[in-house]
C-alpha atoms as a printed R data frame, in Angstrom:
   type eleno elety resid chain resno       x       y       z
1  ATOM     1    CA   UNK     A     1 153.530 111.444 256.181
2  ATOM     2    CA   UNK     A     2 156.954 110.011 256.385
3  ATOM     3    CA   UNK     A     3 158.380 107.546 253.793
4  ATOM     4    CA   UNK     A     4 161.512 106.715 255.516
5  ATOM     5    CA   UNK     A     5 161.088 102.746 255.896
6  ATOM     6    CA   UNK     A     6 159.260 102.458 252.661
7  ATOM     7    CA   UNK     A     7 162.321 104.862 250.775
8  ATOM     8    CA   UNK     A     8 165.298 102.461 252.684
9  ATOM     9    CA   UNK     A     9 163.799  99.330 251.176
10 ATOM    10    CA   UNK     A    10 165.680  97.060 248.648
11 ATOM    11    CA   UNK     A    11 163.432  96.652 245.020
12 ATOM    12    CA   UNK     A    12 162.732  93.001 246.385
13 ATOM    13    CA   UNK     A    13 161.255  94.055 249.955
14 ATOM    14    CA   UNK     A    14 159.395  96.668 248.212
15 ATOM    15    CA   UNK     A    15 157.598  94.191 245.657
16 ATOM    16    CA   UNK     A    16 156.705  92.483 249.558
17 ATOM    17    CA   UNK     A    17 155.377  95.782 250.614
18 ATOM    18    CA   UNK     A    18 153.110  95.896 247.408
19 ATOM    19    CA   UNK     A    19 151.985  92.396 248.251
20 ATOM    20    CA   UNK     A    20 151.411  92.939 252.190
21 ATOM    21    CA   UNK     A    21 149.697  96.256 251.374
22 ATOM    22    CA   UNK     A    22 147.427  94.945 248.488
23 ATOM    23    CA   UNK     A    23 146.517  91.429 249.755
24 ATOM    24    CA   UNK     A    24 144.895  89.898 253.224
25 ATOM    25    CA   UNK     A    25 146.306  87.407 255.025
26 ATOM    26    CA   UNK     A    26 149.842  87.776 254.260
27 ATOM    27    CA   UNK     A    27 152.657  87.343 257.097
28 ATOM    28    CA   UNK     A    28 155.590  89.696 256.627
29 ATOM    29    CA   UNK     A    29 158.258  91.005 259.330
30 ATOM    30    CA   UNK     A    30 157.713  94.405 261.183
31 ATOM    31    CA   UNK     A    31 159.740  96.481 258.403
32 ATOM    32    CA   UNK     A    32 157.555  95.526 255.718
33 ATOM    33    CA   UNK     A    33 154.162  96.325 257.592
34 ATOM    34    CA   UNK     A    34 155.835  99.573 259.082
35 ATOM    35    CA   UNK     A    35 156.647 100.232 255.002
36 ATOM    36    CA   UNK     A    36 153.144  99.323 253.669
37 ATOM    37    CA   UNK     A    37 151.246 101.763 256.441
38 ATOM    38    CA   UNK     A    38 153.650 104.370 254.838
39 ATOM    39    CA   UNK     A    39 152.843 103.184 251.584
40 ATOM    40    CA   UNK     A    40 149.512 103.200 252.253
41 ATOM    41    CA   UNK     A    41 148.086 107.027 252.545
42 ATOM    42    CA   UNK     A    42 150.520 107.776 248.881
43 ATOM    43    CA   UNK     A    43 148.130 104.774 247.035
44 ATOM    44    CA   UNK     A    44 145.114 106.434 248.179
45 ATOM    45    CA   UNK     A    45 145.774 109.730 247.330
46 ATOM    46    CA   UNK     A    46 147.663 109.273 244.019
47 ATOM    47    CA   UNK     A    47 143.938 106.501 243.258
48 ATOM    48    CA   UNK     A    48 141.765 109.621 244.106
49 ATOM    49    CA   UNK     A    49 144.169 111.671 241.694
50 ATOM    50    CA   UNK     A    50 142.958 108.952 239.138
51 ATOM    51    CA   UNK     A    51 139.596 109.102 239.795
52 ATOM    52    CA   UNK     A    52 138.592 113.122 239.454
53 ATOM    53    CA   UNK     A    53 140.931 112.669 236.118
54 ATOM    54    CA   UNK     A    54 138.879 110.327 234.990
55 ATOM    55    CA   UNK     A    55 135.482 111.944 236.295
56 ATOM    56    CA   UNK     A    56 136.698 114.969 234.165
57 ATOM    57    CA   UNK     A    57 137.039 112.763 231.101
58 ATOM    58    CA   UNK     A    58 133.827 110.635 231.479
59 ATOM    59    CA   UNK     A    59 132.191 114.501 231.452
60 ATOM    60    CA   UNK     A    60 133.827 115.617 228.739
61 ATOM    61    CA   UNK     A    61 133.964 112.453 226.736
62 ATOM    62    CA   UNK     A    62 129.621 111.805 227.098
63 ATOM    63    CA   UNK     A    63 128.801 114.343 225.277
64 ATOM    64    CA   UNK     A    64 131.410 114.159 222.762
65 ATOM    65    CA   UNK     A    65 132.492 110.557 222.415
66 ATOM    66    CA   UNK     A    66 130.711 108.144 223.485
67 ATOM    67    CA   UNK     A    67 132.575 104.802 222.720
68 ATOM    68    CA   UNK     A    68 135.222 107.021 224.937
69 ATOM    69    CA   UNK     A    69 133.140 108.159 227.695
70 ATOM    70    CA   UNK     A    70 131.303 104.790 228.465
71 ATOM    71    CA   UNK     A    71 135.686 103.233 228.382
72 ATOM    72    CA   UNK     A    72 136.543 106.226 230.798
73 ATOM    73    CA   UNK     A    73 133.051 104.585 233.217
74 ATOM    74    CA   UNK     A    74 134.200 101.281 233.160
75 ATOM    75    CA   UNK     A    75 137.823 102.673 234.136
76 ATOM    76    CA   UNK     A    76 136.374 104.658 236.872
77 ATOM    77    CA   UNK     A    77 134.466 101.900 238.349
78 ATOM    78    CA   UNK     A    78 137.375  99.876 238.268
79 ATOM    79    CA   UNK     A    79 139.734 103.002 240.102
80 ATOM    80    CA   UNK     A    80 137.362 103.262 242.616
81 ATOM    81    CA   UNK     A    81 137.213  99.775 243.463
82 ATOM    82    CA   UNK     A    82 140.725 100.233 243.616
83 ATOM    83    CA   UNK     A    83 140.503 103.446 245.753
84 ATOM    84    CA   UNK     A    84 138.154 101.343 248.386
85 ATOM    85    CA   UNK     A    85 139.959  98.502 248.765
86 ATOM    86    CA   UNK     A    86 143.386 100.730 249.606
87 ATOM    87    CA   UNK     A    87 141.192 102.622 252.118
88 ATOM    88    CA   UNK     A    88 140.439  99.229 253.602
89 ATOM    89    CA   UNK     A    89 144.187  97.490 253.711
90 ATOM    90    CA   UNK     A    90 145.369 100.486 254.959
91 ATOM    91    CA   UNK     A    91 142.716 100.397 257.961
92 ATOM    92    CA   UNK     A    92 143.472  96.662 258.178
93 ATOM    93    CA   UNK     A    93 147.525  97.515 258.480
94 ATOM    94    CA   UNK     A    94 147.114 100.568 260.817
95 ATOM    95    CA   UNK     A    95 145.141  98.853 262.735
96 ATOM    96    CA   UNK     A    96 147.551  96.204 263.353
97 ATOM    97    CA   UNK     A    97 150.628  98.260 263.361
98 ATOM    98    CA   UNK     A    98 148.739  99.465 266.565
């Protein structure tokens, strides 16, 4: 997994990569796209980071803290969300990168 296009981007093209990669529907030159599928595989796995993390705390927190655990649930649900939604721009940008 290469991060050459994504690493060569100024700050302002790479607040457009966040916005290609995150929402549908928008039109951005080749560079950009070519920069969000690089982007893309690094937001999954650093989401599925997040997610066991928080899977360990919502198991330790339950039985300990409650008022923690249930804030470490609604976090989760919310990461993995998250997590599925990457999956899917990143299918969505692969596939037309192809």
């Amino acid at each position: 997994m290469k991060l050459d296009v994504y690493q060569s981007c100024t700050r302002s093209e790479k607040r457009d990569v966040l916005n290609t990669f995150w929402h549908t529907n928008v039109q951005s030159p080749a560079r950009i796209q070519q920069a969000a599928f690089q982007y893309g595989p690094y937001a999954v796995i650093c989401l599925v980071a997040v997610a066991l993390e928080l899977g360990f705390v919502i198991v330790v927190s339950i039985h300990r803290a409650l008022v923690v655990g249930w804030i470490a649930v609604l976090l989760e649900a919310l990461t993995l969300w998250s997590l599925w939604w990457a999956v899917v721009r990143w299918r969505a940008i692969s596939g037309a990168s192809n």
